[in-house]
VMD Tcl script that draws the C-alpha trace (Angstrom):
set ca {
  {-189.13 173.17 -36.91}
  {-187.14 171.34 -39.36}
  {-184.98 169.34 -36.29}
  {-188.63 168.24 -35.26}
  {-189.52 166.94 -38.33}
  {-186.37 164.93 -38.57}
  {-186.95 163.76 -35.29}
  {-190.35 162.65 -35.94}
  {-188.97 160.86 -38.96}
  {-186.15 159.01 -37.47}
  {-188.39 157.90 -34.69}
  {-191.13 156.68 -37.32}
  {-188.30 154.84 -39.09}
  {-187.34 153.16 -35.68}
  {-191.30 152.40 -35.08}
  {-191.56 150.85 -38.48}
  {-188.39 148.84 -38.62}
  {-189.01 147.94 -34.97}
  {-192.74 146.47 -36.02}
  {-191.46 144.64 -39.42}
  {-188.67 143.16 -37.38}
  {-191.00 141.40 -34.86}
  {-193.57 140.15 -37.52}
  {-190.88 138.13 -39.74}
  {-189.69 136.52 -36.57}
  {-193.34 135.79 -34.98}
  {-194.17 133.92 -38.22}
  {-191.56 131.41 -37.38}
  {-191.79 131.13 -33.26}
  {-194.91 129.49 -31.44}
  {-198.06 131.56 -31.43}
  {-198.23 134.39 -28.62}
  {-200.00 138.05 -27.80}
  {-199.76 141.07 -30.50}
  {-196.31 142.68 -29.09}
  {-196.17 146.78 -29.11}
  {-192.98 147.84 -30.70}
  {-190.77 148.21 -28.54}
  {-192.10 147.33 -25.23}
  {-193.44 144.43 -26.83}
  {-195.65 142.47 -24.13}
  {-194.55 143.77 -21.18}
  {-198.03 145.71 -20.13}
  {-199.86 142.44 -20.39}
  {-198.23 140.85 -17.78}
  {-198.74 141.65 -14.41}
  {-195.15 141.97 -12.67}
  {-196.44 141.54 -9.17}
  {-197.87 137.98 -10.46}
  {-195.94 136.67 -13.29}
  {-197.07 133.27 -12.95}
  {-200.77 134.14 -13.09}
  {-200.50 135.89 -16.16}
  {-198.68 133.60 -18.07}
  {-201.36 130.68 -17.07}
  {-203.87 133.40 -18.32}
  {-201.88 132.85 -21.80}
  {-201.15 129.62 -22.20}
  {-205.45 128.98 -21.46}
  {-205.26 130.76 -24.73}
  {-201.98 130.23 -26.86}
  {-201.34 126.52 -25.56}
  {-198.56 124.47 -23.34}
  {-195.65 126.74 -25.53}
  {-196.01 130.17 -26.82}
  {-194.45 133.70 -27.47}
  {-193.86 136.71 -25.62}
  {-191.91 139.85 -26.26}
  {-190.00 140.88 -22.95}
  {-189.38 144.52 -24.46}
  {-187.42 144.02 -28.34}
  {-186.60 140.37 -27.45}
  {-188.83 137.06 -27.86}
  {-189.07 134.56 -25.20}
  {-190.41 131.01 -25.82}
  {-192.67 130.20 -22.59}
  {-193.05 126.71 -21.54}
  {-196.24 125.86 -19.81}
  {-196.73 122.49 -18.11}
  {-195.15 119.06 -17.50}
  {-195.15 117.75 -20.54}
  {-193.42 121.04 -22.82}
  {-191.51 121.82 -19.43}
  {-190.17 117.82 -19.49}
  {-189.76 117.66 -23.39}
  {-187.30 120.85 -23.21}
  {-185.12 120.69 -20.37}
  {-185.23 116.65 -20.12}
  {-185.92 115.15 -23.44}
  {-183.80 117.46 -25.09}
  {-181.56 118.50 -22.59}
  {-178.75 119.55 -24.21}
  {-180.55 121.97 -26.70}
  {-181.88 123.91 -23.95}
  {-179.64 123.94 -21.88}
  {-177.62 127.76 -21.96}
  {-178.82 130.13 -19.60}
  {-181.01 132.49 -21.27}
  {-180.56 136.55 -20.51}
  {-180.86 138.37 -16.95}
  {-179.64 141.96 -17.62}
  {-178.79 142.70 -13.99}
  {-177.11 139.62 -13.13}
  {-175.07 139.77 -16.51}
  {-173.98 143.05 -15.02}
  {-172.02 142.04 -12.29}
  {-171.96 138.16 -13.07}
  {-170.37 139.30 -16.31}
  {-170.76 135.81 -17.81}
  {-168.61 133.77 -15.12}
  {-169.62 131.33 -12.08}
  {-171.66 128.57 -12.49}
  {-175.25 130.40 -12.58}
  {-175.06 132.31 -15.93}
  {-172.42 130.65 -17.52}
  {-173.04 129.19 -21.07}
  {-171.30 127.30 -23.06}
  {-167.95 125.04 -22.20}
  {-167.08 127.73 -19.19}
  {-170.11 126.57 -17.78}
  {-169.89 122.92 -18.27}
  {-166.11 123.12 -16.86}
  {-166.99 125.10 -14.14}
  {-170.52 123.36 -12.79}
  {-167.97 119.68 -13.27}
  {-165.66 120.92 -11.35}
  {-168.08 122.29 -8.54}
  {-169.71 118.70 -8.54}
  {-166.27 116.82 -8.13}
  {-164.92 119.51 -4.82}
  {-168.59 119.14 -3.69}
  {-168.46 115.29 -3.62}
  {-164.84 115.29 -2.23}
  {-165.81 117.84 0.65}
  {-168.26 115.24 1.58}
  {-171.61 116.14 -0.45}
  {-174.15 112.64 -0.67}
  {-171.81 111.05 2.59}
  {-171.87 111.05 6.11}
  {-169.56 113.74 6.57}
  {-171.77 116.55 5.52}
  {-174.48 115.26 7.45}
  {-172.62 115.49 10.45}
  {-172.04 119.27 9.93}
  {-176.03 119.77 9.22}
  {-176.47 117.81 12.72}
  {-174.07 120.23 14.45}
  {-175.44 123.17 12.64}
  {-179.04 122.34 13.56}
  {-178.31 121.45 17.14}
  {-176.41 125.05 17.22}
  {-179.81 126.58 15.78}
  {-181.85 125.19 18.37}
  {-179.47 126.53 21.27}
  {-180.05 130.06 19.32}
  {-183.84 129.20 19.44}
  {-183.27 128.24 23.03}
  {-182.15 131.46 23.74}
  {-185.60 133.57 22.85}
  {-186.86 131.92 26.23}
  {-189.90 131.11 24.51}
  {-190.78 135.10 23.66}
  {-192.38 135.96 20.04}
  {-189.40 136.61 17.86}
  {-189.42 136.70 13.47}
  {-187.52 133.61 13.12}
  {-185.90 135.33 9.19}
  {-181.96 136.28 11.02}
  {-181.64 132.70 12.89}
  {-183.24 130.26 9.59}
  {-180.36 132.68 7.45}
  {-177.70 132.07 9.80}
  {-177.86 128.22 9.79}
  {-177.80 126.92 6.08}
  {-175.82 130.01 5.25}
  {-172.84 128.47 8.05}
  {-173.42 125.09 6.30}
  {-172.07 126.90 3.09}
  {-168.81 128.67 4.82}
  {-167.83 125.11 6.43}
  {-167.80 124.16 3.01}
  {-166.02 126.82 1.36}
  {-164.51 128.61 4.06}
  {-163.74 125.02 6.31}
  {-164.94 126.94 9.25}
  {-168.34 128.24 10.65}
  {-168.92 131.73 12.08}
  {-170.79 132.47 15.42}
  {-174.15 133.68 14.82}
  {-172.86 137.01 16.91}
  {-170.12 137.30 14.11}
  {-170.33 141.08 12.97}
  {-168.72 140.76 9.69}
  {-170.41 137.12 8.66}
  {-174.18 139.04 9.63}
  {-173.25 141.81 7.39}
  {-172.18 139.58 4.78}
  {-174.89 137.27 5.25}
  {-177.36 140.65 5.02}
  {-175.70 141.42 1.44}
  {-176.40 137.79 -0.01}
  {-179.96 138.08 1.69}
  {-181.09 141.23 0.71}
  {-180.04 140.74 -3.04}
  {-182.67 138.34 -3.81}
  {-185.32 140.26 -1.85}
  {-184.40 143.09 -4.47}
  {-184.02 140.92 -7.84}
  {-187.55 139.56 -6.69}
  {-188.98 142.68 -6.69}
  {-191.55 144.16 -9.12}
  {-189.16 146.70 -10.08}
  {-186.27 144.80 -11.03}
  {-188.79 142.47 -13.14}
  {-189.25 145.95 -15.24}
  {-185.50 146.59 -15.04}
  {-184.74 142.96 -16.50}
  {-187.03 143.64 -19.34}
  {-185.28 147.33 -20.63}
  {-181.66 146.73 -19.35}
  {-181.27 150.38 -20.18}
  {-182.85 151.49 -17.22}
  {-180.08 149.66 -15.01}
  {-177.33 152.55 -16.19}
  {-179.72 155.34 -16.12}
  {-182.59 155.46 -13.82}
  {-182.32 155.73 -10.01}
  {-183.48 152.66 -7.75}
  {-183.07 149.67 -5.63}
  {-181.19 147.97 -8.48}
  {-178.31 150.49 -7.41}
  {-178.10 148.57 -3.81}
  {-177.69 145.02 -5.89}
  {-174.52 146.62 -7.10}
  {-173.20 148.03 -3.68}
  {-173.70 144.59 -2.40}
  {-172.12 142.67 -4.73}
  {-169.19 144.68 -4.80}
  {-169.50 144.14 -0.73}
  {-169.47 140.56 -1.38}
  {-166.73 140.57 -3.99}
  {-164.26 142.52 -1.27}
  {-165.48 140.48 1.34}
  {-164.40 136.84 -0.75}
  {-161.91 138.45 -2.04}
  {-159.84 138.34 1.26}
  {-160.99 135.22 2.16}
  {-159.23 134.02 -1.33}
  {-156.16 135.63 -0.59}
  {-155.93 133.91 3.16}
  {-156.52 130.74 1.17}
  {-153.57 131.42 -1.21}
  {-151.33 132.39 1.55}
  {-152.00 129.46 3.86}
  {-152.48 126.38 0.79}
  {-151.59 123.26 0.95}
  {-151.48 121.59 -2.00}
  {-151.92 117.99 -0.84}
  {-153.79 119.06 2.03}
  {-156.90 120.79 0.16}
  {-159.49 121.91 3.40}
  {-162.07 123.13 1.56}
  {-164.03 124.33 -2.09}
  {-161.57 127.19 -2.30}
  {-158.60 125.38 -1.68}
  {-159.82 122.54 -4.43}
  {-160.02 125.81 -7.06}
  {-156.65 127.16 -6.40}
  {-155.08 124.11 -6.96}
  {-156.88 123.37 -9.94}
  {-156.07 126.80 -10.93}
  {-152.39 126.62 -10.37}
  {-152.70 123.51 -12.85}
  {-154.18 125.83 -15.13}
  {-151.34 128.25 -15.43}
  {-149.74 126.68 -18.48}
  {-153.25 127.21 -19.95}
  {-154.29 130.47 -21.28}
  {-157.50 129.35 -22.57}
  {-158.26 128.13 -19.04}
  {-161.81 128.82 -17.35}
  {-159.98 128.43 -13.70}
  {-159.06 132.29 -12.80}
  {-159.45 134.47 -9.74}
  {-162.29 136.47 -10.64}
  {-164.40 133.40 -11.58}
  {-163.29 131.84 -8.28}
  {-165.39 134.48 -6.33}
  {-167.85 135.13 -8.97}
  {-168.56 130.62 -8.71}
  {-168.12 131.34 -4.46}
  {-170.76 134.18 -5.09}
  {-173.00 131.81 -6.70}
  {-172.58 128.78 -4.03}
  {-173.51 131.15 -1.29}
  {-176.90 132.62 -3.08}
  {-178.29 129.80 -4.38}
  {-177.45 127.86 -1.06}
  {-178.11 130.45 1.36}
  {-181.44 132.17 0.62}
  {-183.37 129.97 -0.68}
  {-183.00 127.07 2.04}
  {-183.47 129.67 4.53}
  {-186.90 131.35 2.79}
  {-188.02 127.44 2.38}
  {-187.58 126.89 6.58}
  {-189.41 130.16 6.89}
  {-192.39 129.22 4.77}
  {-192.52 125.88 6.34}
  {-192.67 127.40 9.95}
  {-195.29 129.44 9.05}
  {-196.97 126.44 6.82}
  {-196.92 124.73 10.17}
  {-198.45 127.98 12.32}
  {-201.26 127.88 10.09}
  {-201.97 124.15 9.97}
  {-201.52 122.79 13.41}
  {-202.75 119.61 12.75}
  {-200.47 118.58 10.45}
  {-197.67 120.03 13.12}
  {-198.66 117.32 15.38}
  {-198.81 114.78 12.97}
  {-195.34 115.39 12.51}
  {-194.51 115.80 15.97}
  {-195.77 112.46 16.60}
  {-193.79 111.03 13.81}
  {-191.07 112.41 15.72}
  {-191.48 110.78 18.94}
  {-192.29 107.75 17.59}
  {-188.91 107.27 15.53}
  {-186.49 109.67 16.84}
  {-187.41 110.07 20.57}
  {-185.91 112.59 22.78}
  {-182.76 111.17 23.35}
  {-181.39 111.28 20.06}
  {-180.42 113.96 17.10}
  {-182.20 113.27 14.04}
  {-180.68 111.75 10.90}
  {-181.22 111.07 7.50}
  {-181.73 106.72 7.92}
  {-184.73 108.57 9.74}
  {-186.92 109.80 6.63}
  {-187.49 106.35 5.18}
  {-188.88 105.89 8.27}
  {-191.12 109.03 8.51}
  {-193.28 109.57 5.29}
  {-195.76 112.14 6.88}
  {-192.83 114.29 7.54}
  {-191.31 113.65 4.13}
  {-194.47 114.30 2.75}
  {-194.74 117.53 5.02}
  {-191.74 118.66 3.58}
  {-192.17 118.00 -0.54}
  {-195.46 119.71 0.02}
  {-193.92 122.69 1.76}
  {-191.66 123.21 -1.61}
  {-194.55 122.08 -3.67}
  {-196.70 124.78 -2.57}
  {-194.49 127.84 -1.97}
  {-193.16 127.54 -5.80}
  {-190.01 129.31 -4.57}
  {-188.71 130.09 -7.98}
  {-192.00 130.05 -9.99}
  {-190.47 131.08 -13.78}
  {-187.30 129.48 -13.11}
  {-184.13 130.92 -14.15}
  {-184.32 131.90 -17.47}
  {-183.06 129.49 -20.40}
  {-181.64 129.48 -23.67}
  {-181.56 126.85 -26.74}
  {-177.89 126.61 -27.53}
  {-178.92 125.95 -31.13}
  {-181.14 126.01 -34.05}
  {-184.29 123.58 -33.06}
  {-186.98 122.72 -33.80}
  {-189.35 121.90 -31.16}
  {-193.21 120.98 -31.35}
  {-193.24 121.76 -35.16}
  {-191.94 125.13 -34.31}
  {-188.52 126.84 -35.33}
  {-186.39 128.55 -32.42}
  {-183.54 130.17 -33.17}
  {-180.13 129.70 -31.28}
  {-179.62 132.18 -28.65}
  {-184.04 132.18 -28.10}
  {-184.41 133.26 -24.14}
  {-186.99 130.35 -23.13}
  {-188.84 130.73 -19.86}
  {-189.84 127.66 -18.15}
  {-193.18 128.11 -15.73}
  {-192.50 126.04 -12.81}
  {-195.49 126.79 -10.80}
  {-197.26 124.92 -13.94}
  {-195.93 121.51 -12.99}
  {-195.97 122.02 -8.74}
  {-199.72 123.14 -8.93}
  {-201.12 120.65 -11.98}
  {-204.42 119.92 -10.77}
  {-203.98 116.38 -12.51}
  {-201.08 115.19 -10.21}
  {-202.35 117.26 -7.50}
  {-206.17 117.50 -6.46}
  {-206.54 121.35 -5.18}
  {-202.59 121.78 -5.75}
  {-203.93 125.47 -3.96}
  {-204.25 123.93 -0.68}
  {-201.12 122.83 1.53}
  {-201.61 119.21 1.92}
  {-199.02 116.97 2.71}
  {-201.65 113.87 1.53}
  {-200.56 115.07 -1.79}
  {-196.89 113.14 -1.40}
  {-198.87 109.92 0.01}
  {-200.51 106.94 -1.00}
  {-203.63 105.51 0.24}
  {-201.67 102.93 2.93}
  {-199.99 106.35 4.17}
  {-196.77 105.95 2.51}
  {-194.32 108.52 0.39}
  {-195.41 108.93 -3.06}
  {-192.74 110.33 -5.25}
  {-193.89 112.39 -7.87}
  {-192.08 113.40 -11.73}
  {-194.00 116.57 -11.35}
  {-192.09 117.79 -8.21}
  {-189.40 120.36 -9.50}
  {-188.56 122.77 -7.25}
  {-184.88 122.42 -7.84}
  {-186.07 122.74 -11.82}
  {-184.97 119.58 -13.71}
  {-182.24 118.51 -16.47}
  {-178.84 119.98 -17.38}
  {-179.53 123.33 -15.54}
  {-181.13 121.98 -12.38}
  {-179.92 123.16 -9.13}
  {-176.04 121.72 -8.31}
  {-177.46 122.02 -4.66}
  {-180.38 120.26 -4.16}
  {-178.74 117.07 -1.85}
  {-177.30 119.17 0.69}
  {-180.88 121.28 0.44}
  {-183.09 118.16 1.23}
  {-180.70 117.06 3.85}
  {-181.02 120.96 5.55}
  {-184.43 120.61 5.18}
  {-185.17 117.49 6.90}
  {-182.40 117.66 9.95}
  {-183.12 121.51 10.68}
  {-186.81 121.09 10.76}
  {-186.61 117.30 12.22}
  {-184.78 119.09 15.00}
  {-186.54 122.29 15.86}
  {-189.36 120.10 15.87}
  {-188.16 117.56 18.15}
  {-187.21 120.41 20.87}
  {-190.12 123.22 20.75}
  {-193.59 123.60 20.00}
  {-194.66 126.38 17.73}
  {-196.65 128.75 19.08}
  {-198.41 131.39 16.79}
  {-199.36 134.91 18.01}
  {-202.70 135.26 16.22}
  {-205.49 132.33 14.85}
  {-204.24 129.82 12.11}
  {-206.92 131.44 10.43}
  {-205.61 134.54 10.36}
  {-202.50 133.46 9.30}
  {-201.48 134.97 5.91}
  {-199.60 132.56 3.75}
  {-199.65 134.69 0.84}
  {-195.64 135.80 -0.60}
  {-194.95 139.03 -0.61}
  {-193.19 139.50 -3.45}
  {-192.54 136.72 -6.40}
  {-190.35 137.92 -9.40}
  {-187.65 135.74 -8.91}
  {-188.17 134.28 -5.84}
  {-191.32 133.79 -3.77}
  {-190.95 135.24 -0.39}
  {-193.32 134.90 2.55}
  {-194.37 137.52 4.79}
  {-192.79 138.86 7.90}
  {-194.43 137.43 10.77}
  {-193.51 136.23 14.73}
  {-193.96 133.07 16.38}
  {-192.86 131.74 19.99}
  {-190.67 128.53 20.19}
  {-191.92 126.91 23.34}
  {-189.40 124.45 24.73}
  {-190.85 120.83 25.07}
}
mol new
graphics top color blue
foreach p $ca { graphics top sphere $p radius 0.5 }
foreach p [lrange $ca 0 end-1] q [lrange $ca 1 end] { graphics top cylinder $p $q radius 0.2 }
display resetview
């Protein structure tokens, strides 16, 4: 009896200190929900719709306010203007990567994704400079997005027109436009050990997009103790890591050093220069780990985008054949499309913004962190604050976009039927932290679906009314449902 008395004491002293702790700091960080020690606000906010809930919130707290994920505060930014005041007005102050238990499990604080402070900055510069000298912005990487997309539609080609769920073919080509990069060579879509690896990247963010790991992100100790899907991430990433691994050591045994052939050769010469340098960011391990990155962020999320648009497209088949049209009418038959092309075609550009407009692929962003002391909107943040940036707030403002819940490509154009660009458009986020990427990602976008376009019609296998456009899941990522579709041969 005694034991449970202490016990009951100890965990009253935890309750207590727990519930002092969080009202000092709430009187100094932007106004927000009553947290529950402990768990803080995590049963007010509906995993399976993050976004919706914290829209519900800001309609009371305002554009920036407070929520406890678990013990920790997170500053929420809701909107363009807080969203555009943080990450672009004050860039710099906001610009660390704020925490991701699982990721900071395996990531362990290298790579270029969640990365802080000068390891980050050396890293992410040095990814820009290989990037740019393996051709990223010219003419040569357009040229491997043209063969890529003419090697997709001989893939496409090969369904004979018959329903097939277009999700292993849209992986396969951005996912080779990566490997030419950091590989130098492609892999044939029939490639056993490229599929499997391809499968690992893939299913990752299916799983860190999940409700569950949304719960697992906000009590990191149920990562080490509790069964679950979250167990898989960590198979797979030590799949992955093998996997680079002996791509790394082909590189090392085969390198050239005034020959570099591609992003892995760059970073072992730069690491050899490194050597003398034992406070050096340039190491093996953070060579796959930054490889790691490259491959999800340029893999899966170009590939879910192509997915969403086909299906976009099943369900609207007007706007299809406006872009179809388009097509003819500037391309032809005769030719491949290319990127002098989009100036050229606004409906399609239009088509395209809108697709990434309306599927919000990454609605909360990766999560941020203020790198110091600041004081922002007459409130005090502390250094180290985990800030949470709602995306879906600026892609569906009503004010820049009249019924931003309906796909509607007239939302990119003006009234003489030309592109409209827009500040609000921030898929690939915006400031310090936005996505290394995006180029190559608009140039995938446009060829592959210029192309597929060009050769076959869609053909869906139920109504356009039936069509269900809704994602399945949207933690991290928004993903679209499964679905089938013929590609009829024009």
């Amino acid at each position: 009896m005694d034991a449970f008395v202490v016990l009951v004491f100890i965990l009253s002293c935890l309750f207590l200190l727990s519930l002092w702790r969080q009202s000092s700091e709430r009187g100094k960080l932007p106004p927000g929900p009553t947290p529950l020690p402990l768990i803080g606000n995590f049963f007010q906010i509906d995993v399976k719709d993050i976004s919706g809930s914290l829209t519900n919130f800001s309609k009371v707290y305002g554009p920036v306010f407070t929520l406890y994920l678990g013990r920790k505060p997170a500053v929420v930014l809701h909107g363009y203007e807080a969203v555009k005041e943080a990450l672009i007005d004050h860039g710099e102050e906001f610009a660390g990567r704020g925490s991701f238990p699982m990721a900071e499990r395996y990531n362990k604080g290298l790579g270029i994704v969640f990365s802080n402070g000068n390891r980050w900055k050396d890293i992410r510069r040095f990814s820009l400079m290989a990037l740019r000298s393996l051709g990223m912005g010219k003419r040569s990487i357009e040229d491997r997005v043209q063969e890529e997309a003419q090697c997709l539609v001989e893939e496409l080609r090969k369904t004979n027109g018959s329903p097939c769920d277009p999700t292993f073919i849209l992986s396969c080509a951005p996912c080779n436009v990566i490997c030419s990069i950091i590989f130098q060579n492609r892999f044939d879509y029939t490639d056993q050990d490229f599929l499997t690896f391809m499968e690992k990247v893939n299913e990752n963010v299916r799983i860190l997009s999940s409700p569950w790991l949304q719960v697992c992100n906000n009590f990191p100790s149920l990562i080490d103790y509790c069964p679950g899907s979250h167990h898989t991430i960590t198979k797979n990433v030590n799949y992955i890591r093998s996997y680079l691994s002996e791509k790394i050591k082909e590189h090392q045994e085969t390198l050239d050093v005034a020959n570099p052939r591609d992003f892995i050769d760059y970073y072992l010469i730069k690491l050899k220069q490194g050597n003398y340098n034992q406070q050096s960011e340039f190491t093996l391990e953070n060579l796959a780990t930054t490889v790691r990155d490259l491959f999800a962020a340029g893999t899966e999320t170009t590939s879910t985008t192509l997915r969403y648009a086909l299906l976009l497209l099943l369900k609207h088949p007007h706007v299809t054949a406006k872009v179809q049209e388009e097509i003819d009418q500037v391309v032809g038959r005769h030719r491949n499309p290319c990127m002098q092309d989009r100036s050229h075609m606004p409906y399609t550009d239009a088509m395209i913004h809108e697709v990434q407009r309306f599927i919000d692929l990454i609605p909360t962003n990766l999560p941020h962190a203020v790198t110091c002391d600041i004081k922002f909107r007459d409130y005090f943040i502390p250094k180290g604050t985990t800030i949470i940036t709602s995306l879906s707030s600026v892609l569906h403002d009503s004010k820049e976009f009249p019924n931003p819940e309906v796909f509607d490509p007239g939302h990119f154009l003006d009234k003489n039927g030309k592109f409209k660009k827009s500040d609000y458009f921030m898929p690939f986020s915006t400031g310090k932290r936005m996505c290394a990427g995006e180029g190559l990602a608009r140039m995938e976008l446009f060829l592959f679906l210029t192309t597929i376009l060009q050769n076959f019609k869609l053909k869906s296998l139920v109504h356009p009314k039936d069509i269900d456009t809704t994602p399945v899941v949207n933690g991290l990522a928004s993903l679209p449902p499964s679905y089938q579709l013929c590609f009829i041969p024009v």
